[in-house]
C-alpha positions in Angstrom: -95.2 44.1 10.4 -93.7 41.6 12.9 -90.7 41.7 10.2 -90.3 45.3 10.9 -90.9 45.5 14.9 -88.1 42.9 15.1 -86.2 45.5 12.8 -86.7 48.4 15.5 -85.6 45.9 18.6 -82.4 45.1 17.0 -81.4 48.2 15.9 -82.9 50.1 19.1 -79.5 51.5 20.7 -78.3 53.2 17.0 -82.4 54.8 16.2 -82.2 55.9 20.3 -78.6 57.4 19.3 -80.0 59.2 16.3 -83.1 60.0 18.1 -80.9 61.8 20.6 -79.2 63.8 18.3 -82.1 65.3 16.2 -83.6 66.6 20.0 -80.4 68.0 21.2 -79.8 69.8 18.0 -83.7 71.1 18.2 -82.8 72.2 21.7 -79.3 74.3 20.5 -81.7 75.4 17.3 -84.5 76.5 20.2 -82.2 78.4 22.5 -79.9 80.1 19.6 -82.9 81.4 18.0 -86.6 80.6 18.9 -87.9 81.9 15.4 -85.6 80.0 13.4 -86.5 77.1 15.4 -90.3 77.4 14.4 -89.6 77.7 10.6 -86.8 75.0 10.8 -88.7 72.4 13.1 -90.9 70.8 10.6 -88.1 70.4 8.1 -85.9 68.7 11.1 -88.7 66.4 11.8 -89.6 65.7 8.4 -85.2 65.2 7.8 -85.0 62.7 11.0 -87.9 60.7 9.7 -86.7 60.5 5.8 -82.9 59.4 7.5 -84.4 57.2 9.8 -86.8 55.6 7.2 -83.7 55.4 5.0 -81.7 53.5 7.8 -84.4 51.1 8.2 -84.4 50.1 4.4 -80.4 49.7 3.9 -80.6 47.3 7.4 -83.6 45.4 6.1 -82.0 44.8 2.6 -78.6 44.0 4.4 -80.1 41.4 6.7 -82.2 40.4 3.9 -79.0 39.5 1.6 -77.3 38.3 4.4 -80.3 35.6 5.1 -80.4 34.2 1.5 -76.0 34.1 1.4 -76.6 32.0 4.8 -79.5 30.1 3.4 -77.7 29.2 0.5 -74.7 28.3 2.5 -77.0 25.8 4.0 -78.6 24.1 1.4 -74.7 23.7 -0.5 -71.7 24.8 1.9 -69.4 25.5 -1.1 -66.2 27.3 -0.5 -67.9 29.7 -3.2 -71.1 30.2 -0.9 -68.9 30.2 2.3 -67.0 32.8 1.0 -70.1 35.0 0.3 -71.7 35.0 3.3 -68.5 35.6 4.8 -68.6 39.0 3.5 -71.8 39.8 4.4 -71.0 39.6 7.8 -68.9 40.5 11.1 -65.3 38.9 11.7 -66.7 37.3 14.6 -69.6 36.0 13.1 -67.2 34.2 10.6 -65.6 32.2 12.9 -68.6 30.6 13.5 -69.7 30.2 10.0 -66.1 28.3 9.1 -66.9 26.2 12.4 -69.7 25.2 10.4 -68.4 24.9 7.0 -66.0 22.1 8.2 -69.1 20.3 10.3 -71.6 20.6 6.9 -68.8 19.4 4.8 -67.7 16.5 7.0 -71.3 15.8 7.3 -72.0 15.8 3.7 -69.1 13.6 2.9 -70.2 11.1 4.9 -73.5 11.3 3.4 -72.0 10.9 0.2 -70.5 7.7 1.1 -73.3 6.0 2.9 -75.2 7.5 -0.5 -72.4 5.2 -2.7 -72.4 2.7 -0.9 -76.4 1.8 -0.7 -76.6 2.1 -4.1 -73.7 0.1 -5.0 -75.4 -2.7 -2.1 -78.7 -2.4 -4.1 -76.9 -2.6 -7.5 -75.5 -5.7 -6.3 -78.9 -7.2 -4.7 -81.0 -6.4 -8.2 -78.2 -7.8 -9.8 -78.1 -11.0 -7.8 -81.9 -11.3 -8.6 -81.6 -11.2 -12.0 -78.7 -13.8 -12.2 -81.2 -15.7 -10.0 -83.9 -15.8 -12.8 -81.4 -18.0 -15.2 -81.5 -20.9 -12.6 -84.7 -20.8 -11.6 -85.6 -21.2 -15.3 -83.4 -24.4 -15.3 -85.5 -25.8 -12.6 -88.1 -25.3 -14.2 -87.5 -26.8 -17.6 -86.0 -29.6 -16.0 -89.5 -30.2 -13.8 -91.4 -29.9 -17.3 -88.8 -31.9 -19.5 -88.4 -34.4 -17.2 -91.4 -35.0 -15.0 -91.4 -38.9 -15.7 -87.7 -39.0 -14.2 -88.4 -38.0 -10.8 -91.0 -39.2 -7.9 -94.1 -37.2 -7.6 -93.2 -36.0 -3.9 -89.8 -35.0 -4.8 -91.1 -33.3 -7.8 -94.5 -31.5 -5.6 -91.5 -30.2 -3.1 -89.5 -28.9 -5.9 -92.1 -27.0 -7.5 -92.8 -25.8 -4.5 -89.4 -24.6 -3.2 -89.5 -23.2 -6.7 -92.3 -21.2 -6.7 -90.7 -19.8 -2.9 -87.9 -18.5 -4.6 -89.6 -17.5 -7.6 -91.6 -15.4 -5.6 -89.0 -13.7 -3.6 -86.9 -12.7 -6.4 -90.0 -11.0 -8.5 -90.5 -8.8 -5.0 -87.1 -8.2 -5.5 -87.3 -6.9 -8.8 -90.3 -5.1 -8.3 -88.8 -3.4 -5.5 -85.8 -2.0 -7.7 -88.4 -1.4 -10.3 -90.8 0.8 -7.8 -87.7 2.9 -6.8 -86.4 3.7 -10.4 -86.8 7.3 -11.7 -88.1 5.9 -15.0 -91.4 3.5 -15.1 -92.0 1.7 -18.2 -95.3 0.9 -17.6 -97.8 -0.2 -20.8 -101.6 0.5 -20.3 -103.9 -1.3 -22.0 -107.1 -3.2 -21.9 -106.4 -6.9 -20.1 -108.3 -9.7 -19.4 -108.7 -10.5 -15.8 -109.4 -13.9 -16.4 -106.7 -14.3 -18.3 -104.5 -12.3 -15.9 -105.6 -14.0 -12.6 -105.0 -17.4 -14.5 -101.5 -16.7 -15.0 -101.2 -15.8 -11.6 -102.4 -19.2 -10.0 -100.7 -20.8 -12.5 -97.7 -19.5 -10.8 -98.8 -20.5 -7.9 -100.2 -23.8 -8.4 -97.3 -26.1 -6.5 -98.2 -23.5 -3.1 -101.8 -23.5 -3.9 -102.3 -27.4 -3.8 -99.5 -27.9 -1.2 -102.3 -25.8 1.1 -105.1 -27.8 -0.7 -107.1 -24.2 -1.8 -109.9 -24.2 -3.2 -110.4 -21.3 -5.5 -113.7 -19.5 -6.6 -113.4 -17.5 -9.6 -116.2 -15.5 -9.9 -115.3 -13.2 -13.2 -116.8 -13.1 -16.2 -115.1 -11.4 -19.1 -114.0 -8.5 -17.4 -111.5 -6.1 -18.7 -109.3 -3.0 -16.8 -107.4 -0.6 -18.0 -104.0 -1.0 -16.8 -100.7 -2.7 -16.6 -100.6 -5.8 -17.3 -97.3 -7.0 -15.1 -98.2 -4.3 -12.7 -101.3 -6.1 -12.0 -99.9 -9.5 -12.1 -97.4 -8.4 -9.3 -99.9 -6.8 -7.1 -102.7 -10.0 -7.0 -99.4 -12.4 -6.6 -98.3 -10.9 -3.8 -102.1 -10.9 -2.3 -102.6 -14.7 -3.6 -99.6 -14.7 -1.4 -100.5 -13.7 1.7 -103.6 -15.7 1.5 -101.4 -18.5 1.5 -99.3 -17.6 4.1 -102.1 -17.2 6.7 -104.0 -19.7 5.5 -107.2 -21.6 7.9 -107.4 -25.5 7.8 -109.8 -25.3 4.8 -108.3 -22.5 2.8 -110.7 -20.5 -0.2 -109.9 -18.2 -2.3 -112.8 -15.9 -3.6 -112.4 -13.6 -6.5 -115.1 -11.7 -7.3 -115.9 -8.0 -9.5 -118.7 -5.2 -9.3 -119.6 -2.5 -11.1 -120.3 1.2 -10.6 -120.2 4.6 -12.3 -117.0 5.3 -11.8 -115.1 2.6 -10.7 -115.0 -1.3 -11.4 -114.3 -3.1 -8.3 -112.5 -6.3 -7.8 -112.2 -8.4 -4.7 -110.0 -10.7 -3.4 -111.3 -12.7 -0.6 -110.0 -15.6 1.8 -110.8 -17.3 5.1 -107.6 -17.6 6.7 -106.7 -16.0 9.9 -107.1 -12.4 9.3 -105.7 -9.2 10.8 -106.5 -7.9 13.9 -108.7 -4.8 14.0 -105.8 -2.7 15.8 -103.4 -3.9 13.1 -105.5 -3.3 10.0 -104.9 0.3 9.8 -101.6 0.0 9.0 -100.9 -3.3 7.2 -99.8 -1.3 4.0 -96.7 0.6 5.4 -93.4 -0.8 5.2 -92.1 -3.4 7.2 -95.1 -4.0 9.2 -96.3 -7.2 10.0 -98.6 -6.8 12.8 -99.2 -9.4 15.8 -96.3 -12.0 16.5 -98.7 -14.9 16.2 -96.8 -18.2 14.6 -97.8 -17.6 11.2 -96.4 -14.2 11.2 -92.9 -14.5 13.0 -91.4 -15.1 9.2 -93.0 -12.1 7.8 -91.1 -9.4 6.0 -94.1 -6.8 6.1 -93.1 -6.2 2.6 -95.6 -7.6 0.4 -98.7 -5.7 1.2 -95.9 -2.6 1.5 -95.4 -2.9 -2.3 -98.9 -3.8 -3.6 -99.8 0.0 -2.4 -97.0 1.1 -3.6 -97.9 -0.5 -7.3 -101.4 0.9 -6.6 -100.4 4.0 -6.4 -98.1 4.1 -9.4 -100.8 2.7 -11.0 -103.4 5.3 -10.0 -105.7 2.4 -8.4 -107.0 2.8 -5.0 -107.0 0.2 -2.1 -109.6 -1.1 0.5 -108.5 -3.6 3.1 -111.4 -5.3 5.5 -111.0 -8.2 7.9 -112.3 -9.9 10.4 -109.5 -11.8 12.9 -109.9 -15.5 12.3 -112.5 -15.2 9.9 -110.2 -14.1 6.5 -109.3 -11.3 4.8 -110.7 -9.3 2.3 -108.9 -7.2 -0.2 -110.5 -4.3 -3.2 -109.0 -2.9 -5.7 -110.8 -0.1 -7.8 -110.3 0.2 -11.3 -111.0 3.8 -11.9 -113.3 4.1 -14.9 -112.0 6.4 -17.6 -114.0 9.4 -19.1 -113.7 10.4 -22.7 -114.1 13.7 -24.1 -116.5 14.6 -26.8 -117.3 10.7 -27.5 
């Protein structure tokens, strides 16, 4: 209805002229002949309304087409949409209409560019991260293999400036990998115990450099899930519990049961988040209040656990108390089968 009043405002001057020429050829009709006038009236009334409906529908299918050629311009200004719309419409209105053509295409180009070169960039960065992984391996065959060669604190720094960069280049990776248009995630059943072993085992030199002590509550537990997915997402909490570690640093790890979900949580007692902060400690980039222990923070790590979470259809819960540690859930969603 609004459609169709706008219809009537735009055109007003042209239905006013026709309007004005069915009463003054009713008047002539009246004067000539006042009996012809009474038998002809109702078919000049019921004339003016078909031509006038009949107006209205050619305008609204001609403003019609010539929204969709302009829409289309938008979404891909093509010298084959350009030239469309351009002849759907007035000479002046053109004018216009190549004024933006050469804006949307300059735009576009640009665009284009920027597009080629930020993939090029991160093609170069996941590239660099995976030539990383062949030294890194070095290192650490040369810690195992040669242990007895090298002083215990020389060989406690280098497994943990290791286990740094080890760290940093698996975000890395995982980053690329989050972005990628194909997943190849496996789903199975895994072992938590088994999974959060080889987790802390990667972790150990960072672990022990803060002197944790870790409580492993878990019994046999299994989730359905992926298995490197999973991996990533409790190293990069394990992380953070390192990073804002207290003076006597625990790590809890602990699972419940429900009906529909199997519940694991991640526990420390380092300095926590602040209660303002801890709504948004999950988007990217944040890292929340400038105290020392956070002025190195990327704000990535928490950023790409959800982000996991999600691709992994698991669900997040984040509780702290400042100073007083940190407490992170994840829910295993339990799955249903149908007809046994």
């Amino acid at each position: 209805m609004k459609r169709f009043w706008r219809m009537i405002e735009r055109y007003y001057p042209w239905l006013l002229l026709l309007l004005g020429v069915d009463c003054f050829c009713a008047i002539i009709l009246w004067i000539s002949d006042i009996r012809a006038f009474q038998t002809l009236i109702e078919l000049v009334v019921l004339t003016s309304l078909l031509l006038f409906s009949a107006i209205l529908f050619v305008l609204n299918k001609r403003e019609t087409t010539r929204r969709e050629l302009f829409r289309d311009f938008l979404s891909d200004p093509t010298i084959y949409n350009e030239e469309r719309l351009l002849s759907a419409i007035s000479r002046e209105e053109g004018e216009s209409i190549r004024l933006l053509a050469s804006v949307l295409q300059e735009h576009k180009t640009e665009s284009n560019s920027m597009a080629d070169a930020l993939q090029d960039y991160e093609e170069y960065v996941e590239s660099w991260a995976h030539e990383a992984k062949t030294p890194l391996s070095l290192l650490t065959m040369l810690l195992d293999n040669r242990s007895d060669e090298i002083s215990p604190p020389l060989q406690a720094k280098l497994d943990y400036v290791r286990s740094q960069l080890q760290e940093d280049v698996t975000r890395m990776l995982y980053y690329a990998r989050l972005k990628s248009s194909t997943k190849d995630y496996q789903f199975e059943d895994i072992n938590l115990n088994d999974c959060l072993g080889e987790v802390l085992e990667d972790y150990a030199p960072l672990l022990e450099e803060k002197q944790f002590v870790i409580l492993n509550k878990l019994q046999s537990e299994t989730v359905y899930t992926d298995r490197r997915g999973l991996q990533f997402m409790l190293g990069q909490i394990v992380s953070n519990a390192i990073k804002y570690s207290s003076d006597s640093p625990m790590l809890t790890i602990s699972m419940i049961h429900s009906e529909t979900a199997d519940v694991l949580s991640v526990e420390d007692n380092g300095i926590g988040v602040k209660k303002y902060d801890l709504p948004y400690i999950f988007q990217k980039g944040f890292t929340g209040d400038s105290t020392d222990s956070r002025k190195k923070a990327t704000g990535m790590g928490l950023y790409l656990v959800k982000k996991m979470a999600d691709d992994l259809n698991l669900y997040l819960e984040a509780t702290s108390q400042w100073g007083k540690g940190f407490k992170i859930v994840i829910f295993f969603p339990k799955l249903r089968s149908n007809g046994g």
